[in-house]
C-alpha positions in Angstrom: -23.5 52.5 -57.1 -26.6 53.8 -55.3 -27.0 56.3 -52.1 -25.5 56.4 -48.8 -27.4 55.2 -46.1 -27.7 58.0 -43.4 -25.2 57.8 -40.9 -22.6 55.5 -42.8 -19.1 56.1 -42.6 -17.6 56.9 -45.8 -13.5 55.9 -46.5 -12.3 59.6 -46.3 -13.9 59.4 -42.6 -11.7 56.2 -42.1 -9.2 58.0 -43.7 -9.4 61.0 -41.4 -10.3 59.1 -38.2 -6.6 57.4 -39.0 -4.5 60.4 -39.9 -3.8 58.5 -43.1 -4.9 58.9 -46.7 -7.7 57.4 -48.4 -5.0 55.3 -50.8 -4.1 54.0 -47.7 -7.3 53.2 -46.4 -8.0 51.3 -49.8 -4.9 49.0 -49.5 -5.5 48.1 -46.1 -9.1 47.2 -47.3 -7.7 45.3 -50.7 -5.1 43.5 -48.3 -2.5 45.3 -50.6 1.6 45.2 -49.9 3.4 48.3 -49.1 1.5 49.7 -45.2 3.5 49.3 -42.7 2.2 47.0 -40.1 1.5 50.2 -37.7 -0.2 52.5 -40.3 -2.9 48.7 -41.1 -3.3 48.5 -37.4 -4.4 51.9 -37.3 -6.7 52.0 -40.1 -8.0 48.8 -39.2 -8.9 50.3 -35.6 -10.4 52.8 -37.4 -13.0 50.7 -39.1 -13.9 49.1 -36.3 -14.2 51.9 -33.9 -16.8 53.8 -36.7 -18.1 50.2 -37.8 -17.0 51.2 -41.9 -18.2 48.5 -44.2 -16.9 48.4 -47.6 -18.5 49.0 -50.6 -18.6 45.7 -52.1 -20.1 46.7 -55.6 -17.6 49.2 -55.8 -14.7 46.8 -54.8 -15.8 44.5 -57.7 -15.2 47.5 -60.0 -12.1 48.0 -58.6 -11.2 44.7 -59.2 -11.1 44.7 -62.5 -7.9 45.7 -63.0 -4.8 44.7 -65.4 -2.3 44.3 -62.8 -0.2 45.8 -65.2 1.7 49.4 -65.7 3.2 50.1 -68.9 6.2 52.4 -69.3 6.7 54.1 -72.2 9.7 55.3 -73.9 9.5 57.5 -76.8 13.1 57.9 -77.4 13.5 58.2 -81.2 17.2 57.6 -81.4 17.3 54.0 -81.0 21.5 54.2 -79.7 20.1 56.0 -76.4 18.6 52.3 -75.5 22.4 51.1 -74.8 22.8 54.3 -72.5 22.9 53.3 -69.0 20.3 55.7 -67.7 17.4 53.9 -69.5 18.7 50.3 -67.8 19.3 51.7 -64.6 15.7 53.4 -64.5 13.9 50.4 -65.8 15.7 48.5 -62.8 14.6 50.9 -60.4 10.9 51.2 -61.2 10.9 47.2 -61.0 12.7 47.1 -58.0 10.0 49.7 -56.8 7.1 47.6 -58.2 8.0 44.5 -56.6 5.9 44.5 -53.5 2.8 45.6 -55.7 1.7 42.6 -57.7 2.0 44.7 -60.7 3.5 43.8 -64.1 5.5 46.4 -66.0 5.3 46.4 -69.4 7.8 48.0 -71.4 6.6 49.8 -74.6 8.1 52.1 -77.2 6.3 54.8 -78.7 7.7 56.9 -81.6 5.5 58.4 -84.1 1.9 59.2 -84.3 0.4 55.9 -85.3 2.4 54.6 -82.2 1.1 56.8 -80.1 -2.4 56.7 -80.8 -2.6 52.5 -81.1 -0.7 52.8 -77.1 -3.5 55.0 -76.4 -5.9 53.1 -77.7 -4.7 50.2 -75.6 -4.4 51.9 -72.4 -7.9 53.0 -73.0 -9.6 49.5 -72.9 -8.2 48.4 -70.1 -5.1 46.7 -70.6 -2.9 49.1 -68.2 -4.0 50.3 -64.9 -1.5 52.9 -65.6 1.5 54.8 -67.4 5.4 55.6 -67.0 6.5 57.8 -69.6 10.2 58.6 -69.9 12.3 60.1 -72.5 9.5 62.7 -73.3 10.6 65.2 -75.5 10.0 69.2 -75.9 6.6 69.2 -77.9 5.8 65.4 -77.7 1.5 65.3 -77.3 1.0 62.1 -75.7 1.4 63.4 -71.7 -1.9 65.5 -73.1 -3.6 62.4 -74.5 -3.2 60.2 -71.5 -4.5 63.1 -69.2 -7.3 64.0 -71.3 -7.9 60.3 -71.2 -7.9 60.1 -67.7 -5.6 57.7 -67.5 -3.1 57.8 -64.4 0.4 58.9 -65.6 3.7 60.2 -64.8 6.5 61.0 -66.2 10.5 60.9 -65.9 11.4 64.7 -66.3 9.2 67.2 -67.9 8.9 68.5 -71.5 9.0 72.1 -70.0 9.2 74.2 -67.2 5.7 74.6 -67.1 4.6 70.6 -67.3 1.5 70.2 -65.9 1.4 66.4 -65.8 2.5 64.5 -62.5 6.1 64.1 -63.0 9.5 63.1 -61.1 12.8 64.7 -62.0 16.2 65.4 -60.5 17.4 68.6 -59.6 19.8 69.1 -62.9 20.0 73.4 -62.7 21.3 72.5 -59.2 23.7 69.7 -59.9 24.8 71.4 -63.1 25.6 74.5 -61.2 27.1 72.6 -58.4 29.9 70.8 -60.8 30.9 74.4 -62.4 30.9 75.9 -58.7 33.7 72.9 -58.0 35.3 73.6 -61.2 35.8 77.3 -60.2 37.0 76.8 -56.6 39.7 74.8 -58.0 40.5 77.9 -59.9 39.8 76.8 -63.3 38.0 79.8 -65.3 37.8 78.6 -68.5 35.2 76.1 -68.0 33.2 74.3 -71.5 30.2 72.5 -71.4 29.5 69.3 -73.4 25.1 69.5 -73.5 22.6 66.8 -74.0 20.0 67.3 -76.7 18.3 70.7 -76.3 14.7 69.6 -77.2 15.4 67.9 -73.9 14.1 70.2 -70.5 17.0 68.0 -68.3 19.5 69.1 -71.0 18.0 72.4 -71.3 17.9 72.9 -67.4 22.0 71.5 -67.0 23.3 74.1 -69.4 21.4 76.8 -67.2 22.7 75.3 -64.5 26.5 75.6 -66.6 25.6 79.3 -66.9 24.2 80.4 -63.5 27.5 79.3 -61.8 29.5 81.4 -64.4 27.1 84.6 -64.2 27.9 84.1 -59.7 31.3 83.9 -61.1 31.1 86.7 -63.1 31.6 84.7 -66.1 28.8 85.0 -68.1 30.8 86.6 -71.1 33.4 83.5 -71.4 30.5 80.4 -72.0 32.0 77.6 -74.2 29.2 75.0 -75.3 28.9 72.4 -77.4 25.4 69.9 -78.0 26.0 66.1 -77.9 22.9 63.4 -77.6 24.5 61.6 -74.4 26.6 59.2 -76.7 30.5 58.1 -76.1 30.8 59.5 -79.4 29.2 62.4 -79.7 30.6 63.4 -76.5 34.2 62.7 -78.3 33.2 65.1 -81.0 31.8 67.8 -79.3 35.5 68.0 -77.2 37.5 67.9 -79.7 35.4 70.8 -81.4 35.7 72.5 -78.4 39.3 72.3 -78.1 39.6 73.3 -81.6 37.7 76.3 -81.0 38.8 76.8 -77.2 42.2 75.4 -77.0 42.4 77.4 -73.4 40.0 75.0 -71.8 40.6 73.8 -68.7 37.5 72.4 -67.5 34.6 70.5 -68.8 31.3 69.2 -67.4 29.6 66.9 -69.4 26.0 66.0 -69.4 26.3 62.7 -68.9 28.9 59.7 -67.4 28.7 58.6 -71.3 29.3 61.8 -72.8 32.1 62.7 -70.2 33.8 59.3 -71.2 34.1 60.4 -74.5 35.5 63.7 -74.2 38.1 62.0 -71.8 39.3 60.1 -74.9 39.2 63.1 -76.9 41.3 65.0 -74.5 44.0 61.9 -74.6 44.1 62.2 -79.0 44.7 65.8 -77.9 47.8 64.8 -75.8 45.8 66.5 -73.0 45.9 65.5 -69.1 43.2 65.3 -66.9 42.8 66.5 -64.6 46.2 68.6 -64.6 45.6 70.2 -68.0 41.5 70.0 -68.0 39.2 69.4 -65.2 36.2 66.8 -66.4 33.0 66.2 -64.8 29.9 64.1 -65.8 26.9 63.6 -64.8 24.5 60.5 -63.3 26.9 58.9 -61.3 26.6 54.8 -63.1 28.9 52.5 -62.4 31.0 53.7 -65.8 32.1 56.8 -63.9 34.2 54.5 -62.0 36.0 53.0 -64.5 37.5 55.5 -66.7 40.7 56.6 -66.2 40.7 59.2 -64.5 37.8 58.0 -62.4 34.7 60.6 -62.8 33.7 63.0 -60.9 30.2 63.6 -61.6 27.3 64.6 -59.9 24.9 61.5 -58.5 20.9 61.4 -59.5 18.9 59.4 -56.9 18.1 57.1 -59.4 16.6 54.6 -56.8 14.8 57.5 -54.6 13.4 58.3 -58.7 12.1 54.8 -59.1 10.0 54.7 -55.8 8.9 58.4 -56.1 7.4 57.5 -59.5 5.6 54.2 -58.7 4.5 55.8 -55.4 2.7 58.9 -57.3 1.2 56.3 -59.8 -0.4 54.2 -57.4 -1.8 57.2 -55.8 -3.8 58.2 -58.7 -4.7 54.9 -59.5 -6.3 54.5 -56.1 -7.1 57.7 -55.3 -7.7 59.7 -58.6 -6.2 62.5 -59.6 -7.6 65.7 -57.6 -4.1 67.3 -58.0 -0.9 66.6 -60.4 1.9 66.1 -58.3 5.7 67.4 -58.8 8.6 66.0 -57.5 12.6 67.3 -57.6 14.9 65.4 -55.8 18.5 66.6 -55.0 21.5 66.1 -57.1 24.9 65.1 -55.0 28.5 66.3 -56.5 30.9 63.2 -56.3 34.4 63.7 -56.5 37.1 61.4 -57.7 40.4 61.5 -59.6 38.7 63.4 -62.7 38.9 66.9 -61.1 
């Protein structure tokens, strides 16, 4: 791109001079959405005051973009796809995208030949960058985009020790939250209805289930059974826990879904809720208000997930990635007839 004549401002000196990042800095220059009309002012000033001028070779490079982000959903289980999580996240990205000029793509990747053809066409050009959601415990392709340097983040994590930029809720919190409610109401013989294990989320909620019982002094009286976030599985995995625990009196499901089912398992049971069992679930859709009992269940910021996602995209797609970035956002316990 050639050298630097002496004494020319560079963007992170814009940036600095500011007090904004050099993202920012960049979509001021690009005339891009999303700066609030102080923050362009500002930079603007900036430029003036240190007389920047853009590096117009490298703004042609930058040009030549897709206008395009592709997300990426590797859920096997094609059922999951009628869940309302997946709709409700793919609304929020593209509610979060909207100001961009972006496209979002929507592209399923489930096997090894998927995986590498996706990669493949993220390579030459067609994205500008990836969404991945769904990702399961042991899934490679987080590693294949990052050793492709291609900007990426992901919806959860495969593991406590993810190293890709990710977003994710706070589900050891809101998990423990929901059996900490289910204990001050004095129920002590509290089940849990899991999502998938090879899931961290679903990993992380049952810890969540068992912290609040170890505080409790409970750590001895754990009653679990695994579902896949289903109505149905949900139904089956309460009435094997009643079967096998007919003391129950509380439940917290992994999901709104889940919990639905297990409410009509507890009805074939001839059981009330929530006089004979307490029930919780988990995600706070608009299903949780329509069961009878009304859900309580603890809320994801499914919105505040959308925007932190697209926001740490962008970032690496203007900025590169010097850093991968982490983000938990809090859980909220709502409570309604089902408790």
């Amino acid at each position: 791109m050639g050298r630097r004549r002496p004494g020319t401002p560079t963007l992170e000196e814009v940036a600095a001079h500011a007090r904004v990042g050099r993202g920012t800095v960049s979509r001021v220059i690009n005339n891009a959405a999303g700066v609030k009309e102080s923050t362009r002012r500002a930079v603007q000033r900036a430029i003036e005051e240190l007389g920047y001028v853009p590096n117009l070779a490298a703004r042609s490079l930058a040009g030549r973009r897709a206008d395009a982000v592709a997300l990426v959903m590797t859920e096997p289980d094609w059922r999951l796809f009628a869940e309302p999580f997946f709709s409700e996240i793919v609304r929020s990205l593209g509610d979060a995208l909207t100001d961009t000029g972006l496209q979002l793509l929507l592209t399923l990747v489930r096997s090894d030949v998927e995986r590498q053809r996706f990669l493949e066409y993220a390579r030459g050009g067609r994205v500008d960058g990836v969404l991945l959601m769904s990702v399961h415990a042991g899934d490679p392709l987080p590693d294949m985009l990052a050793d492709a340097r291609l900007p990426t983040v992901l919806l959860g994590r495969r593991s406590g020790e993810e190293y890709v930029s990710y977003v994710d809720a706070d589900n050891i919190g809101g998990a423990r939250s929901a059996v900490s409610h289910l204990l001050a109401q004095g129920r002590r013989a509290i089940a849990t209805i899991t999502g998938p294990l090879d899931l961290y989320a679903a990993r992380c909620r049952l810890r969540g289930y068992q912290e609040a019982l170890a505080l409790a002094g409970l750590e001895g009286e754990q009653r679990v059974a695994e579902s896949d976030f289903t109505a149905e599985s949900g139904r089956r995995a309460m009435a094997d826990l009643i079967a096998r625990h007919p003391e129950i009196d509380g439940v917290l499901a992994a999901s709104d879904t889940t919990a639905a089912g297990a409410l009509e398992a507890l009805r074939t049971a001839g059981r009330r809720v929530p006089e004979d069992v307490a029930v919780i679930g988990f995600d706070d859709f608009s299903l949780a208000q329509r069961t009878a009992p009304r859900l309580t269940t603890v809320r994801q910021p499914i919105e505040e997930i959308g925007r932190a996602m697209v926001r740490l995209l962008l970032e690496e797609m203007e900025e590169g990635a010097v850093a991968w970035r982490h983000v938990i956002l809090r859980t909220e316990l709502v409570v309604r007839e089902s408790t």
